[in-house]
Residue frames as qw, qx, qy, qz and C-alpha x, y, z in Angstrom:
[[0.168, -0.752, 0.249, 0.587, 3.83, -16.77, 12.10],
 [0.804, 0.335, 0.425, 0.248, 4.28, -16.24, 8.55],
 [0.298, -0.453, 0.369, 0.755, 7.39, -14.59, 7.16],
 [0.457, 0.740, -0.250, -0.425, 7.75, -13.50, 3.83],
 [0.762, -0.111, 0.541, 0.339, 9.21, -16.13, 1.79],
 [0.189, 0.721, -0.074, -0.663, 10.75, -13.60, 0.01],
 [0.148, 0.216, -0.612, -0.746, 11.18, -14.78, -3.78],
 [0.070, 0.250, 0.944, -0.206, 8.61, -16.62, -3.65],
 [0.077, 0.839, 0.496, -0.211, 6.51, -13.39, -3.13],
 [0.027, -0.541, 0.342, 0.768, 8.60, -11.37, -4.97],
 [0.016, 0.039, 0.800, 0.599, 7.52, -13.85, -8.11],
 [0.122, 0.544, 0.813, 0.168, 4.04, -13.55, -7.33],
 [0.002, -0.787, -0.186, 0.588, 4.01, -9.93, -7.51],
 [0.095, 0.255, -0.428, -0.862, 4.54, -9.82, -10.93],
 [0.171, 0.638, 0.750, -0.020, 1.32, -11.04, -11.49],
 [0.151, 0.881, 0.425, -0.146, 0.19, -7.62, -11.76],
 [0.538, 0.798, -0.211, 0.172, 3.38, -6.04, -12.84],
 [0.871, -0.095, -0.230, 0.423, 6.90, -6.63, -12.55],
 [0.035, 0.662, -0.290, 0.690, 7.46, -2.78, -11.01],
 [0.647, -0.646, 0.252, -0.317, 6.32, -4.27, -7.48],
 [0.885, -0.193, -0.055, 0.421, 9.22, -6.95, -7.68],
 [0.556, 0.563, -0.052, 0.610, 11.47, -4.21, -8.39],
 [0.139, -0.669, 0.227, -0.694, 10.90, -1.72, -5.68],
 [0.812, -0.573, 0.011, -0.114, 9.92, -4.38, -3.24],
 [0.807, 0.157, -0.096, 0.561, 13.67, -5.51, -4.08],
 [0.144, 0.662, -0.183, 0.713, 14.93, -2.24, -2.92],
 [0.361, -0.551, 0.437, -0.613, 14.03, -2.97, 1.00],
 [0.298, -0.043, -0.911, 0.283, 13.25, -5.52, 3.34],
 [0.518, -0.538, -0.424, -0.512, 10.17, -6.27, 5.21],
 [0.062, 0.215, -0.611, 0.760, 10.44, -5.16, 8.80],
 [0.400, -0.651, -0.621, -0.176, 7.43, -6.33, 11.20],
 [0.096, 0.188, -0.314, 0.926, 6.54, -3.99, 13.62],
 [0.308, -0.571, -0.736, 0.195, 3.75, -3.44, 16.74],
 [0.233, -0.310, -0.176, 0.905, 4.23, 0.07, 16.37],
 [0.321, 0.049, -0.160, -0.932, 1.88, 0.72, 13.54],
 [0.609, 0.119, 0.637, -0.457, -1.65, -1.38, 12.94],
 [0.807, 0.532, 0.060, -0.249, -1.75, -1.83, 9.26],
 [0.807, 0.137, 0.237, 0.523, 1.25, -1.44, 7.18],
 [0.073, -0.925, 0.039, 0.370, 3.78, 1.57, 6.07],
 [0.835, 0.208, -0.081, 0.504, 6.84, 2.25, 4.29],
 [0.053, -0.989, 0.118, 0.077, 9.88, 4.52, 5.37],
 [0.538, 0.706, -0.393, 0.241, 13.42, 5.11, 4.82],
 [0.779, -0.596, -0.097, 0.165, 15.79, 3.79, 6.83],
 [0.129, 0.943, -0.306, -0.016, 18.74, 6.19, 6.86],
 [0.654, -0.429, 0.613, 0.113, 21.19, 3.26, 8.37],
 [0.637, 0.123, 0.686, 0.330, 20.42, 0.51, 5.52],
 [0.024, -0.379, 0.445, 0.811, 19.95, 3.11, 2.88],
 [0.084, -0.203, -0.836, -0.503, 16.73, 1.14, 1.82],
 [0.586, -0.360, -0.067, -0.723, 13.18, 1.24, 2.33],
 [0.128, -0.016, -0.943, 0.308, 11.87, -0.78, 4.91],
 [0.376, -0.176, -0.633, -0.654, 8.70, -2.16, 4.40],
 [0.397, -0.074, 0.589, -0.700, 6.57, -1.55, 8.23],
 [0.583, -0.166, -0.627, -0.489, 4.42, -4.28, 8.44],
 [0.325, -0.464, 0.627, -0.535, 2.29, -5.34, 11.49],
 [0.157, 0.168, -0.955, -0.189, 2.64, -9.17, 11.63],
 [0.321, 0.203, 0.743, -0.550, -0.61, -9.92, 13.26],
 [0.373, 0.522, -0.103, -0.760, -2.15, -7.52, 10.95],
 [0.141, 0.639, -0.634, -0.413, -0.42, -9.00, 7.98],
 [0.026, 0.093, -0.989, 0.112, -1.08, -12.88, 8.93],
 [0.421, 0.379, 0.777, -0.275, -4.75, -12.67, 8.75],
 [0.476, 0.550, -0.295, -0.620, -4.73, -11.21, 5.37],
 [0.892, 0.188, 0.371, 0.174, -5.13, -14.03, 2.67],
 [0.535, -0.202, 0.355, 0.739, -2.34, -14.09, 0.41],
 [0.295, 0.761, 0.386, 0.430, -4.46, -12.00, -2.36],
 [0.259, -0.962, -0.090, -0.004, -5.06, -9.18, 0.06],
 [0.792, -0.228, 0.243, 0.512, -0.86, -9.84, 0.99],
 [0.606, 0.201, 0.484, 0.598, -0.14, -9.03, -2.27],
 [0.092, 0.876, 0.341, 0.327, -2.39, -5.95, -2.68],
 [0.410, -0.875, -0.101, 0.237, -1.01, -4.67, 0.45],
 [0.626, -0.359, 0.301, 0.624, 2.59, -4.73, -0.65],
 [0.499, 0.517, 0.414, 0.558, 1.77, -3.20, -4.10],
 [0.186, -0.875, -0.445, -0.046, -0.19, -0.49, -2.14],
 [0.575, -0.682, 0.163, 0.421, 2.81, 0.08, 0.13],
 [0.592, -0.149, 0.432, 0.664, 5.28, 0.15, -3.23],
 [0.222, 0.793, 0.415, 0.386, 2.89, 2.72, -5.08],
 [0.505, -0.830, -0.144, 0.190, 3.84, 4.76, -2.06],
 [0.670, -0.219, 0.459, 0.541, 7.60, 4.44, -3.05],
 [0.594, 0.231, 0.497, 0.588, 7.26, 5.14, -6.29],
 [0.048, -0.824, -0.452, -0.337, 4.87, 8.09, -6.15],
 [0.556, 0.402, -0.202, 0.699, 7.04, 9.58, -3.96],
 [0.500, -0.777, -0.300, -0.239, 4.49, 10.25, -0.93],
 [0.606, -0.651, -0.223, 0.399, 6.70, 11.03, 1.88],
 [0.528, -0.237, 0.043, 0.814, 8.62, 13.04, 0.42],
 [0.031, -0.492, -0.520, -0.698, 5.87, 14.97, -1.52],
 [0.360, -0.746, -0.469, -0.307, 4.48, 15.55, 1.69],
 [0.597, -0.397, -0.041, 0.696, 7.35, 16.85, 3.70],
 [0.305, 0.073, 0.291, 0.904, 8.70, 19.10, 0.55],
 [0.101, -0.479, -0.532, -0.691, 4.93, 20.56, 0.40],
 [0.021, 0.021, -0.628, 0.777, 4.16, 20.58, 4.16],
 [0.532, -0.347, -0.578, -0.512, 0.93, 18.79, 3.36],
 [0.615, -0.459, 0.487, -0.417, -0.96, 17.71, 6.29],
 [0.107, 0.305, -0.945, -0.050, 0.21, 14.16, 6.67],
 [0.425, 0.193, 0.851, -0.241, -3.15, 12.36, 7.60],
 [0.586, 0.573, 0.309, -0.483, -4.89, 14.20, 4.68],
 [0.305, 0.565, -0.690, -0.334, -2.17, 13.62, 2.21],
 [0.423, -0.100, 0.876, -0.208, -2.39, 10.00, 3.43],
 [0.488, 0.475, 0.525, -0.511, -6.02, 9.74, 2.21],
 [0.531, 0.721, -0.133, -0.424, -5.69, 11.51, -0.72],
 [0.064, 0.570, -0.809, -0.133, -2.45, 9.34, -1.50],
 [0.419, 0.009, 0.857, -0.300, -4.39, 6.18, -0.59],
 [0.699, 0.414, 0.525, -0.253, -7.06, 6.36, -2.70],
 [0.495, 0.740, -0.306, -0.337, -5.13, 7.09, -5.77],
 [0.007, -0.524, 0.851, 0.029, -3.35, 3.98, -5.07],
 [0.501, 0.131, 0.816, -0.255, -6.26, 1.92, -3.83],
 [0.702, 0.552, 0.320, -0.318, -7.94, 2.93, -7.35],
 [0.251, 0.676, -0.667, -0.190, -4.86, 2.59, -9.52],
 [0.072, 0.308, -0.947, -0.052, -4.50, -0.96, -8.39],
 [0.494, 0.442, 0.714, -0.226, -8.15, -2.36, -8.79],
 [0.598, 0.739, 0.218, -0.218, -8.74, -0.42, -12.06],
 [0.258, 0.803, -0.496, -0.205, -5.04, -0.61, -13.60],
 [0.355, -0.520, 0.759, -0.166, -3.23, -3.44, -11.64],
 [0.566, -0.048, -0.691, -0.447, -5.75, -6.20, -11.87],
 [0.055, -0.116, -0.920, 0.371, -6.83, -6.76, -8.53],
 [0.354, -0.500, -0.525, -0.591, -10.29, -7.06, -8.31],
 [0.162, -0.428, 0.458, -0.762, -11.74, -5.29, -4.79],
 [0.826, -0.149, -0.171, -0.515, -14.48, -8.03, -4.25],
 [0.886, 0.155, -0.373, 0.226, -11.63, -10.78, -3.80],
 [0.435, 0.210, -0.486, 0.728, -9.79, -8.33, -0.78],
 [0.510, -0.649, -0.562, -0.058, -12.43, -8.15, 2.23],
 [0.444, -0.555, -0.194, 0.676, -9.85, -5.81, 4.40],
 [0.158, 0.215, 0.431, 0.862, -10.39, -3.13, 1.73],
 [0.121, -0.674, -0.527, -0.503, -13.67, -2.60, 2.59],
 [0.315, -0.867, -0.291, 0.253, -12.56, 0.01, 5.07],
 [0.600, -0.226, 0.120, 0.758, -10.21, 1.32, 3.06],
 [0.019, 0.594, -0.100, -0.798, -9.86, 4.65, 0.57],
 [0.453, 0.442, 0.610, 0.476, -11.62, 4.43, -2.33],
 [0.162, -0.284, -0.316, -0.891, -13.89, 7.48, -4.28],
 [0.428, -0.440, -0.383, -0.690, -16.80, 6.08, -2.69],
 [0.676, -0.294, -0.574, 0.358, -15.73, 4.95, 0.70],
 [0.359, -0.330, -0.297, 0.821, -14.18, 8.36, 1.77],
 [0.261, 0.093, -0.038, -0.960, -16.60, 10.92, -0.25],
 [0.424, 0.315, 0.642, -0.556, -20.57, 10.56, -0.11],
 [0.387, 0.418, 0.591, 0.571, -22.74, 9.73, -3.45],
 [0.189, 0.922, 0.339, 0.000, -24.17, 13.33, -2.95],
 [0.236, -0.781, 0.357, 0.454, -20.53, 14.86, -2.44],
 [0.322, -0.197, 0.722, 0.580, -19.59, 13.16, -6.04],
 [0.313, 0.606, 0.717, 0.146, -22.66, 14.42, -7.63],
 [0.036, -0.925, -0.241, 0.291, -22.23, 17.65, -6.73],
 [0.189, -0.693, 0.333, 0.610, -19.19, 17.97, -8.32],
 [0.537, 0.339, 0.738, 0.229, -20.64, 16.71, -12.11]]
């Protein structure tokens, strides 16, 4: 079992910028068997976010990947995805997607994380994961 040891991993999250210590500060990590990766949502009670994480999941990530995840999850936050997709009545699995990969490519090509170095990524949302090289040609 490995908790968060939370400053700890709050300080290594500025590595890449000191907006993911900031927002991770705003909640608490909550484990949960309810979802299979990770999430965030409000928690009306504590007034904070509460950072869904499934510990299993979570525990076989090396700490790089860790770190990505939690940025991933705080891009979420900031961008303002749940509520962008509520107020728009988006579909929620395609907003997801679309929300995903602007995060997953925001933090390899902005962030510094480098995608070669996070091995659970390679099912995730990128450009070239979710659209085909002939569906991103066609649109040159």
């Amino acid at each position: 079992m490995n908790r968060f040891p939370h400053l700890e991993f709050l300080d290594k999250l500025t590595q890449y910028h000191r907006l993911f210590y900031g927002v991770f500060e705003l909640g608490e990590p909550v484990y949960t068997e309810k979802i299979e990766t990770a999430a965030v949502s409000f928690n009306n009670e504590t007034g904070k976010v509460d950072f869904l994480l499934n510990e299993s999941f979570f525990n076989s990530l090396s700490e790089k990947e860790r770190l990505f995840l939690v940025c991933h999850e705080a891009l979420h936050v900031v961008f303002a995805h749940i509520e962008r997709t509520k107020t728009f009545k988006l579909n929620p699995e395609y907003a997801n997607i679309a929300q995903d990969i602007v995060i997953n490519e925001l933090l390899i090509n902005e962030f510094g994380f480098i995608r070669e170095e996070l091995p659970f990524t390679k099912n995730a949302c990128f450009v070239d994961t979710v659209f085909t090289k002939a569906e991103l040609n066609s649109k040159k």
